[in-house]
SELUMSE-463609 format. One record per residue: x, y, z negated of N, C-alpha, C in turn; residue in one letter. Coordinates in steps of 0.05 Angstrom, whole numbers, padded with zeros to 5 digits, always signed. Layout:
N
XYZXYZXYZa/...
This chain:
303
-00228+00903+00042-00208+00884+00033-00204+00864+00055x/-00183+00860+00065-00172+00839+00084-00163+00815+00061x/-00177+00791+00082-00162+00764+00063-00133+00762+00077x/-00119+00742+00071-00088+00736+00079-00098+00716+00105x/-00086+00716+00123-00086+00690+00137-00066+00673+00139x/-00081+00642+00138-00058+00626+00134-00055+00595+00157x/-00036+00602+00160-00022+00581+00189-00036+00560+00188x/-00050+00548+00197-00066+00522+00211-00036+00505+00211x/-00029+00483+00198-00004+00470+00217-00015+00447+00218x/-00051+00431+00216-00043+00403+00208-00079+00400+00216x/-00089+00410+00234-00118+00411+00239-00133+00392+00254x/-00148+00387+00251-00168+00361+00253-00175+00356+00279x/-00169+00336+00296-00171+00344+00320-00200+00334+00334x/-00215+00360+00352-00240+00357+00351-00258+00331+00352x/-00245+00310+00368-00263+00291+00377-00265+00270+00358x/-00245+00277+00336-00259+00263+00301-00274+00275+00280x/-00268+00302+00291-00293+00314+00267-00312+00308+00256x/-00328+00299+00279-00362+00284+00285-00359+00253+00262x/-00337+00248+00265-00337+00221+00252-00320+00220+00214x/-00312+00242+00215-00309+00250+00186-00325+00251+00166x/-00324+00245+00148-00344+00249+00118-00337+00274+00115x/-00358+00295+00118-00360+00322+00102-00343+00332+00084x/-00342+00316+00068-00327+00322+00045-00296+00313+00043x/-00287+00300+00057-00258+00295+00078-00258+00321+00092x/-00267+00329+00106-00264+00351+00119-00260+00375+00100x/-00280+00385+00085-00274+00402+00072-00250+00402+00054x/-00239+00379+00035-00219+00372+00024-00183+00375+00048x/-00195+00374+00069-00169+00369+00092-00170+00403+00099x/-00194+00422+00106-00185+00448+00109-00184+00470+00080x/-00191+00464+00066-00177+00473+00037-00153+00465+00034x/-00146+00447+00038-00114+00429+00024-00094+00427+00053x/-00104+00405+00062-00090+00393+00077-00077+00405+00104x/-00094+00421+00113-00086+00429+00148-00067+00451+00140x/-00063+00456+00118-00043+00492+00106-00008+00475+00103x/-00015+00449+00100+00024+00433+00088+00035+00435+00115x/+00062+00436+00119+00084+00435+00137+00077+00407+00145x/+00081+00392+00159+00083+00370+00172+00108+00352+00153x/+00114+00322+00134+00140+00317+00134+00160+00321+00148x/+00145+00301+00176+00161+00305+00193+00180+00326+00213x/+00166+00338+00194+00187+00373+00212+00200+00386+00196x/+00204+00368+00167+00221+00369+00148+00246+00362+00144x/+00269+00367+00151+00290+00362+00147+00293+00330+00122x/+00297+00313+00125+00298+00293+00097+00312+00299+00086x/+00300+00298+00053+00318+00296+00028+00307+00277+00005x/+00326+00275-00011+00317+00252-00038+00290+00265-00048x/+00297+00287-00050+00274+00309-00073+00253+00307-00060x/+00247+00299-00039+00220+00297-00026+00203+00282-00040x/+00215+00261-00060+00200+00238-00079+00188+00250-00097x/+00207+00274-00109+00193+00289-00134+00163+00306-00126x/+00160+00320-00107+00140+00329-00097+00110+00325-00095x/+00097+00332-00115+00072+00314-00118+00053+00318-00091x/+00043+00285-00086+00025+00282-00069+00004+00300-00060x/+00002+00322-00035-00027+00337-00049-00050+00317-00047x/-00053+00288-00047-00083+00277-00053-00082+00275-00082x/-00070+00288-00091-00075+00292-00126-00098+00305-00136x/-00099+00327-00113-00131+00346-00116-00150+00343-00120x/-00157+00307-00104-00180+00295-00102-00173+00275-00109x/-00162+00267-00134-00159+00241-00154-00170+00242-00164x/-00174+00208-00174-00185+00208-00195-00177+00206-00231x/-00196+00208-00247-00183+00208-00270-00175+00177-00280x/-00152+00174-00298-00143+00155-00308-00157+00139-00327x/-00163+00112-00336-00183+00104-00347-00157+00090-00371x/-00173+00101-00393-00156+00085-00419-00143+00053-00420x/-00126+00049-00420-00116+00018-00428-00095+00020-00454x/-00096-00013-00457-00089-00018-00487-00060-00015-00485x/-00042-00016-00468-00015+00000-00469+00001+00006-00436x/+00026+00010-00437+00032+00021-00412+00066+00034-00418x/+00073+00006-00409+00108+00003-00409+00116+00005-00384x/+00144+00014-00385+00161+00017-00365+00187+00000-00360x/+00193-00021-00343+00217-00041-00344+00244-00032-00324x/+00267-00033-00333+00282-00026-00316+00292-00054-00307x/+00292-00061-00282+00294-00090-00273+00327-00073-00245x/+00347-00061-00251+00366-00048-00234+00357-00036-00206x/+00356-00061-00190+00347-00049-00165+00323-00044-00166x/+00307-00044-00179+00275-00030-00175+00262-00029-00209x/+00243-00021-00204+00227-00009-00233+00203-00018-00231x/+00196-00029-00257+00162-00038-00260+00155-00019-00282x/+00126-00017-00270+00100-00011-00297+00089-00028-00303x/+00077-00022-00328+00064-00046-00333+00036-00034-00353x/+00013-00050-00342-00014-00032-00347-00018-00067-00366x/-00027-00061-00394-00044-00082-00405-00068-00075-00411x/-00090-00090-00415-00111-00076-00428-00110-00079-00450x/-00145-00065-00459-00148-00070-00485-00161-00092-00504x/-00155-00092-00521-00166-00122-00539-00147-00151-00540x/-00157-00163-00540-00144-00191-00546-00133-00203-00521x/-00109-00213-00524-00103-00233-00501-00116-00260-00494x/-00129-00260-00479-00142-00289-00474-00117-00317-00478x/-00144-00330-00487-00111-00357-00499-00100-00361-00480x/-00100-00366-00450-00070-00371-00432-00071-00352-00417x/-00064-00321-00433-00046-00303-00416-00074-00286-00397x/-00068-00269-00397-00072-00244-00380-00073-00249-00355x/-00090-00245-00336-00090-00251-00310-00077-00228-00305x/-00064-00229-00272-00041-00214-00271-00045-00194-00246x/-00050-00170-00230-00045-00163-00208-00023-00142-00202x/-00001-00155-00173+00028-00146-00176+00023-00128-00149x/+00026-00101-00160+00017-00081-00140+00047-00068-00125x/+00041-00056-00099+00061-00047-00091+00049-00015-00074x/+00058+00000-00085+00051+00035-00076+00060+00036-00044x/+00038+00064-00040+00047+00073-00012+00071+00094-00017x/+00077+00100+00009+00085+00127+00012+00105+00120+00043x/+00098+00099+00061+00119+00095+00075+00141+00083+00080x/+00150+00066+00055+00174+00059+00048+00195+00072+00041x/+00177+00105+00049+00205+00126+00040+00190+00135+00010x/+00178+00147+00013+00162+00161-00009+00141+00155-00040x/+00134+00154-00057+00120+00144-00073+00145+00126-00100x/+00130+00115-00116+00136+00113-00146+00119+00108-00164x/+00140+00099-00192+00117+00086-00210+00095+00104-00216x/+00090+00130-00209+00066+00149-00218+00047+00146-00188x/+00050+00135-00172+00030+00132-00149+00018+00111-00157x/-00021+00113-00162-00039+00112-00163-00038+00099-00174x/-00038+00113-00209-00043+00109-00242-00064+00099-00242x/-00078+00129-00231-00110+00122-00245-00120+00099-00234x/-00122+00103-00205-00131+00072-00193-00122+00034-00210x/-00103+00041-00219-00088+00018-00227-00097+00016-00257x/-00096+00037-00272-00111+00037-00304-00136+00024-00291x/-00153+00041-00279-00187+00026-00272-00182+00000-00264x/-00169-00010-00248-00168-00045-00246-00159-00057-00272x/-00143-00045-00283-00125-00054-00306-00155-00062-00328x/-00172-00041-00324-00188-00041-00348-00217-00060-00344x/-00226-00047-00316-00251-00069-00307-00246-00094-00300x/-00220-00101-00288-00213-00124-00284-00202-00142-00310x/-00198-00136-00323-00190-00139-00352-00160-00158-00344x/-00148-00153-00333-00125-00158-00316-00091-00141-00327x/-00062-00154-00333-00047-00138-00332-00040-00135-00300x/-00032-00097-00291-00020-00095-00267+00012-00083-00276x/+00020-00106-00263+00047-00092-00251+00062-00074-00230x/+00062-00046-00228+00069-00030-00206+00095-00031-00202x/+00104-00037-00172+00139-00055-00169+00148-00023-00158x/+00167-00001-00168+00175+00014-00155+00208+00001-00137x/+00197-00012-00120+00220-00026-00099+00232-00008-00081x/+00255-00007-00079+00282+00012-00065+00268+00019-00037x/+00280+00043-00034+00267+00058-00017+00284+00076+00007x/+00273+00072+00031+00285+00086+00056+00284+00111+00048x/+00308+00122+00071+00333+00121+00077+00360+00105+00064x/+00354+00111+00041+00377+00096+00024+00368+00064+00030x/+00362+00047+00023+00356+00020+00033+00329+00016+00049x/+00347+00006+00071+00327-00003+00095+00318-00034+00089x/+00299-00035+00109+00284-00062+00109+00319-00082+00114x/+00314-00109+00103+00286-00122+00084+00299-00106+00048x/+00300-00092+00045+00314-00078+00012+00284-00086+00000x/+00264-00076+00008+00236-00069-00006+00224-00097-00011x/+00227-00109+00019+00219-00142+00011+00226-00155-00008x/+00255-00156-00002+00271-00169-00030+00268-00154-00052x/+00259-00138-00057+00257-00126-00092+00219-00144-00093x/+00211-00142-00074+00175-00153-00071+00182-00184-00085x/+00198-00199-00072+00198-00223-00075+00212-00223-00107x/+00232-00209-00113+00248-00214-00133+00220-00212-00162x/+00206-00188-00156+00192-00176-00179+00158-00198-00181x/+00162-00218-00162+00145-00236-00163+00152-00262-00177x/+00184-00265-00172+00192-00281-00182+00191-00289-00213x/+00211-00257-00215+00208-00249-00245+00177-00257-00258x/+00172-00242-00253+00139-00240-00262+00123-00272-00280x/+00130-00289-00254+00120-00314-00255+00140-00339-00267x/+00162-00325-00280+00186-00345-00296+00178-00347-00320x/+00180-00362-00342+00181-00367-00362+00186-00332-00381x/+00207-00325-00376+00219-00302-00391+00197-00280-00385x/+00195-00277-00361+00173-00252-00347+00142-00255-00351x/+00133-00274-00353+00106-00284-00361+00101-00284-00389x/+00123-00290-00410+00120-00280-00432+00126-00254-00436x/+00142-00241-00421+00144-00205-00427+00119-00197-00423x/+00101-00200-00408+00079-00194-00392+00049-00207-00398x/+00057-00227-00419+00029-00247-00428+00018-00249-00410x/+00018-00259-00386+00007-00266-00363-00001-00296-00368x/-00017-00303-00351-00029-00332-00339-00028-00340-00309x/+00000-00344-00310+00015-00352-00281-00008-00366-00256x/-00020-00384-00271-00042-00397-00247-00061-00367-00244x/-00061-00348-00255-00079-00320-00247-00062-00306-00233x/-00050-00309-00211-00030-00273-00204-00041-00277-00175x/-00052-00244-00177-00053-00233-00141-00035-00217-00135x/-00033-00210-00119-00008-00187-00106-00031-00169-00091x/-00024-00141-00094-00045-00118-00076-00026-00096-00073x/-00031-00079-00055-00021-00057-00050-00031-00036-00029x/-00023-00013-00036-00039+00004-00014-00009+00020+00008x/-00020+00018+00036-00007+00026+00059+00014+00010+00065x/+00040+00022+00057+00070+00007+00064+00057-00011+00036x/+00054-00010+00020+00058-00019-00005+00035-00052+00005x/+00011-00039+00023-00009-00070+00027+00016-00091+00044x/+00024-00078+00063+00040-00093+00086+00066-00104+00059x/+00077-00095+00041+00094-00112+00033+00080-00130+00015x/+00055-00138+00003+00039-00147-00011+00031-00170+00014x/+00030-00161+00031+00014-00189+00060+00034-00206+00056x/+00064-00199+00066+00096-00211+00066+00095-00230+00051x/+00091-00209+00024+00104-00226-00003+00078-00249-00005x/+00059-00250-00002+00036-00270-00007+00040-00297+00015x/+00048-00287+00041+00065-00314+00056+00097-00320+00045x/+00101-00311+00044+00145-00308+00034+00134-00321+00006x/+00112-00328-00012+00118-00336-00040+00111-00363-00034x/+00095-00363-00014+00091-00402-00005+00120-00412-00002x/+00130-00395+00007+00159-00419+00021+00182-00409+00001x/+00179-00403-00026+00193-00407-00040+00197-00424-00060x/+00220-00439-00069+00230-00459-00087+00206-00451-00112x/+00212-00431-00126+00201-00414-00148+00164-00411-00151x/+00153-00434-00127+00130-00414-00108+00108-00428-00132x/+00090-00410-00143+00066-00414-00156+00044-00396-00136x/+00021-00413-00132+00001-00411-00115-00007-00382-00120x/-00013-00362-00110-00025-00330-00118-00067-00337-00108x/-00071-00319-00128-00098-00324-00127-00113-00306-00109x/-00096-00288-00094-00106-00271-00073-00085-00256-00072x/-00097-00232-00042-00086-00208-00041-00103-00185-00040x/-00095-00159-00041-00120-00136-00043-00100-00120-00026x/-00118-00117-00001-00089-00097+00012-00106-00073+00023x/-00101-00053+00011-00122-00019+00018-00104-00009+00043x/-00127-00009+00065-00110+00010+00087-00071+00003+00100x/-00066-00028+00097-00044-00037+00096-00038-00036+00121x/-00004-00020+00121+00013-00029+00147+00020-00052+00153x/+00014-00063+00183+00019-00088+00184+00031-00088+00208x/+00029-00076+00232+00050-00075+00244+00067-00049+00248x/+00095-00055+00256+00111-00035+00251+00127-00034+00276x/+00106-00044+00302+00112-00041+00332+00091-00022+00340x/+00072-00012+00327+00049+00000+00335+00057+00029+00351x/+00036+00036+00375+00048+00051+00383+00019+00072+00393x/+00016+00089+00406+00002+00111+00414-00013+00100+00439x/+00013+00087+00457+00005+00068+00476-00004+00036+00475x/-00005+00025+00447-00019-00002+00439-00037+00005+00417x/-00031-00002+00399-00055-00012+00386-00068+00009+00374x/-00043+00034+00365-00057+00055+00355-00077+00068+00378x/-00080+00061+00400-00091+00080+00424-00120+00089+00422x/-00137+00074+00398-00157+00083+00396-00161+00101+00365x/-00136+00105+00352-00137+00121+00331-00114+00146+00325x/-00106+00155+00358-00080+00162+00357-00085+00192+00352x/-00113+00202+00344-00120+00228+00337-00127+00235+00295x/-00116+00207+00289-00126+00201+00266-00113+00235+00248x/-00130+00244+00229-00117+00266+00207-00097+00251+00198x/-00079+00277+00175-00061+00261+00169-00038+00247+00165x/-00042+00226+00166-00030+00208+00179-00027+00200+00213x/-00017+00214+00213-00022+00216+00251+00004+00194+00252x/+00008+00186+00284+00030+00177+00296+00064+00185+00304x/+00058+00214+00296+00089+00227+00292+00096+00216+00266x/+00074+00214+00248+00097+00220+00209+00096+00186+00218x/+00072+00171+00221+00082+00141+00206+00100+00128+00222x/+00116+00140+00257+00140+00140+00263+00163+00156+00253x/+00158+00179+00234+00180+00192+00218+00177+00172+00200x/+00160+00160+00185+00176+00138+00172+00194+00112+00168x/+00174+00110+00191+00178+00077+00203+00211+00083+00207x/+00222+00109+00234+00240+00103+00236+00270+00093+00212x/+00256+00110+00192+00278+00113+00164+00285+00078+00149x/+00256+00067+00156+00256+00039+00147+00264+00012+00160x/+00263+00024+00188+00267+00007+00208+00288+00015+00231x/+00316+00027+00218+00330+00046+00235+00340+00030+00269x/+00340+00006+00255+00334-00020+00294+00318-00024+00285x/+00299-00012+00302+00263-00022+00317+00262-00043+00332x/+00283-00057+00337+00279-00092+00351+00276-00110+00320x/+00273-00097+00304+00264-00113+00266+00238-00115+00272x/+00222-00091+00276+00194-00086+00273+00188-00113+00285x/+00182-00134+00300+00171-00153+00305+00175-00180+00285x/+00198-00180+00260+00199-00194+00255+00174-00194+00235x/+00165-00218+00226+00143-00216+00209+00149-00212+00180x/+00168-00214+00172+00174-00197+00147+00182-00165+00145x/+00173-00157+00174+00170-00122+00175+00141-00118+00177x/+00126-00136+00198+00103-00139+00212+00080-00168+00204x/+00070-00171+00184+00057-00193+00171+00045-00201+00202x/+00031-00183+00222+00017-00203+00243+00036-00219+00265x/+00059-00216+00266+00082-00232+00276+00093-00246+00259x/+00074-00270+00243+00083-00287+00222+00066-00312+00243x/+00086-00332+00248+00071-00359+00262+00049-00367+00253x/+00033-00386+00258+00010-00399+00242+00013-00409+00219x/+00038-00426+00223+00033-00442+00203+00049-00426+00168x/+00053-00404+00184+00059-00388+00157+00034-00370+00151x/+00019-00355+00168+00001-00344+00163-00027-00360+00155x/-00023-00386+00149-00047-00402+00135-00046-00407+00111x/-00018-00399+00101-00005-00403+00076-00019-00378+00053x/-00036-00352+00075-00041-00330+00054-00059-00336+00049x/-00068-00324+00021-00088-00329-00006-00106-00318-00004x/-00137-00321-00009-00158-00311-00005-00161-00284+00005x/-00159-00267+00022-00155-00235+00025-00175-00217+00021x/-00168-00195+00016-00182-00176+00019-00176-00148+00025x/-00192-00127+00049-00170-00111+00060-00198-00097+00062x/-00191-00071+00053-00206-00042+00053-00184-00024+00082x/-00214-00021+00094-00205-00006+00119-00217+00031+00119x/-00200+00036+00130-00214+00068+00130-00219+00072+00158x/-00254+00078+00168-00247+00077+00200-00232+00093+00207x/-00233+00118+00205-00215+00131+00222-00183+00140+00216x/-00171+00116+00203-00153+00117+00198-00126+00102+00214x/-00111+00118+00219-00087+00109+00242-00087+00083+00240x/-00086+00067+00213-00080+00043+00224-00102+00024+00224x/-00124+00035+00228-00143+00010+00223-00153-00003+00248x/-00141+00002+00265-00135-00019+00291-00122-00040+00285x/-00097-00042+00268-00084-00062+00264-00088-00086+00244x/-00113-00065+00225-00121-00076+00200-00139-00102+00209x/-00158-00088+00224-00180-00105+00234-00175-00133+00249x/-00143-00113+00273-00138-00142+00283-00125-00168+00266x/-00109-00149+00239-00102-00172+00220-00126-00193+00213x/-00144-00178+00201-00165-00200+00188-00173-00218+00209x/-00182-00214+00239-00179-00230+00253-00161-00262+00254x/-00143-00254+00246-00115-00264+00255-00119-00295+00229x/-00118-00274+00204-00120-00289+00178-00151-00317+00179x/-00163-00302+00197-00199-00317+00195-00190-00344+00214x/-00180-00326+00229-00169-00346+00254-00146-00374+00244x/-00132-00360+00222-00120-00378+00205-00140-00400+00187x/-00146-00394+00182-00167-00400+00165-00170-00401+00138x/-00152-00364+00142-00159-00352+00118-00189-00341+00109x/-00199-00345+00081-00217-00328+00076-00213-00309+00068x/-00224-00290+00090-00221-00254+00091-00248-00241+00075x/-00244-00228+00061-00265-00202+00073-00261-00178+00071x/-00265-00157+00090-00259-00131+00094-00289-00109+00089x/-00283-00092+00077-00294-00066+00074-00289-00045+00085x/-00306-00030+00104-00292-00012+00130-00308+00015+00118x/-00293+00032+00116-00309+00056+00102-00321+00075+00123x/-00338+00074+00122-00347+00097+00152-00369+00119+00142x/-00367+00140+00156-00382+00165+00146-00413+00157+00161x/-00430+00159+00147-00455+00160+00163-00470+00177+00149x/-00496+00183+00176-00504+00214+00166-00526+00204+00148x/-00533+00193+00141-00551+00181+00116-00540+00189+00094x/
């Protein structure tokens, strides 16, 4: 009996192997190294419908006390409450924003993760599905970031949501951390602005000048997420790349005296992940502000 053979298009390139978690590895040549590249995908809308393959290695969803859906026009919220009683002033709040690039992802990107905060944190989360490249380019995503914060924290939205306004963080993972950095300086210098009690930003894009020859140069072999797709995205989001420097594309091209303005942080890094050159140099940046940071860097060790 002959097995089938099947096309390698997406393989690990040797001199990170050594630095992979085992079980990354094995999860990336079962799954991962067999998908077409996006980027050598022709773009289409339907690419949104397409489930993520890190579905394989999800996790499961953790019970909460309900789980509404808001149509707010230009963008869409979830809304995760827990279970039991509302504390007398309101629900502490965390206002999340998904990856996928600015092109890709939706209110079903990372349920389960968001139920488990929803539930251990005993926290309502809000997931902002904000307009999305090709169809609206930067700043579209910002402005739905800022709008769904606004909302949130008004009279009308804080009672939809039983929230406790002096409680709201903003978090997000990838494109979704980098619009969560934005919106946590961009809510200081608003009329509307109530203090946020942090940010949580997993693996967040933060600059959107990064290149093969700068900053990515020590992660430009990363799986994945390599430097072709997160420039197949970038370009869709950023169709003039003389934007990428502004700091509402790029949170580390935000002056001082705006970047002192962000709220206690916290930023999960993946070492060997494309962007955690930029991650690291953020927290820098924020410490240097005299933000209080702290970061979690995930690294494989043979222990």
């Amino acid at each position: 009996m002959t097995s089938e053979l099947r096309e390698i298009l997406q393989p690990i390139h040797p001199s990170l192997r050594l630095n992979l978690d085992p079980q990354y590895v094995a999860f990336h040549e079962e799954h991962l190294q067999y998908i077409k590249p996006s980027e050598e995908t022709p773009w289409h809308p339907d690419m949104r419908k397409q489930p993520s393959p890190m579905r394989l290695g999800g996790l499961a969803k953790a019970i909460v006390g309900s789980v509404q859906d808001l149509d707010h026009n230009r963008y869409q919220l979830r809304v995760f409450t827990p279970q039991g009683s509302k504390p007398e002033n309101g629900w502490p709040c965390l206002i999340w924003f998904h990856g996928g690039g600015f092109v890709v992802g939706g209110l079903d990107s990372e349920n389960a993760f968001l139920t488990i905060a929803c539930k251990r944190a005993a926290c309502v989360v809000v997931t902002v599905n904000y307009r999305h490249a090709p169809e609206h380019v930067y700043p579209a995503a910002v402005d739905d970031a800022i709008s769904a914060l606004e909302w949130a924290v008004s009279p009308t939205g804080s009672s939809a949501l039983e929230i406790d306004v002096s409680r709201v963080a903003v978090g997000g993972l990838s494109a979704g951390g980098g619009l969560a950095a934005v919106l946590s300086m961009k809510s200081s210098l608003l009329a509307s602005h109530v203090p946020l009690r942090g940010q949580l930003l997993i693996c967040p894009v933060i600059d959107n000048t990064a290149t093969s020859k700068t900053v990515w140069s020590a992660s430009q072999h990363a799986a994945w997420l390599t430097p072709r797709r997160m420039i197949w995205y970038r370009d869709k989001y950023l169709p003039d790349p003389s934007l990428g420097s502004q700091w509402t594309a790029s949170p580390c091209f935000a002056p001082q005296d705006v970047l002192e303005k962000s709220p206690k942080t916290f930023i999960a890094i993946s070492e060997c992940d494309l962007l955690a050159p930029e991650e690291r140099l953020y927290a820098d940046q924020l410490r240097g502000a005299g933000v209080e940071v702290q970061t979690v860097e995930c690294k494989h060790t043979d222990g």
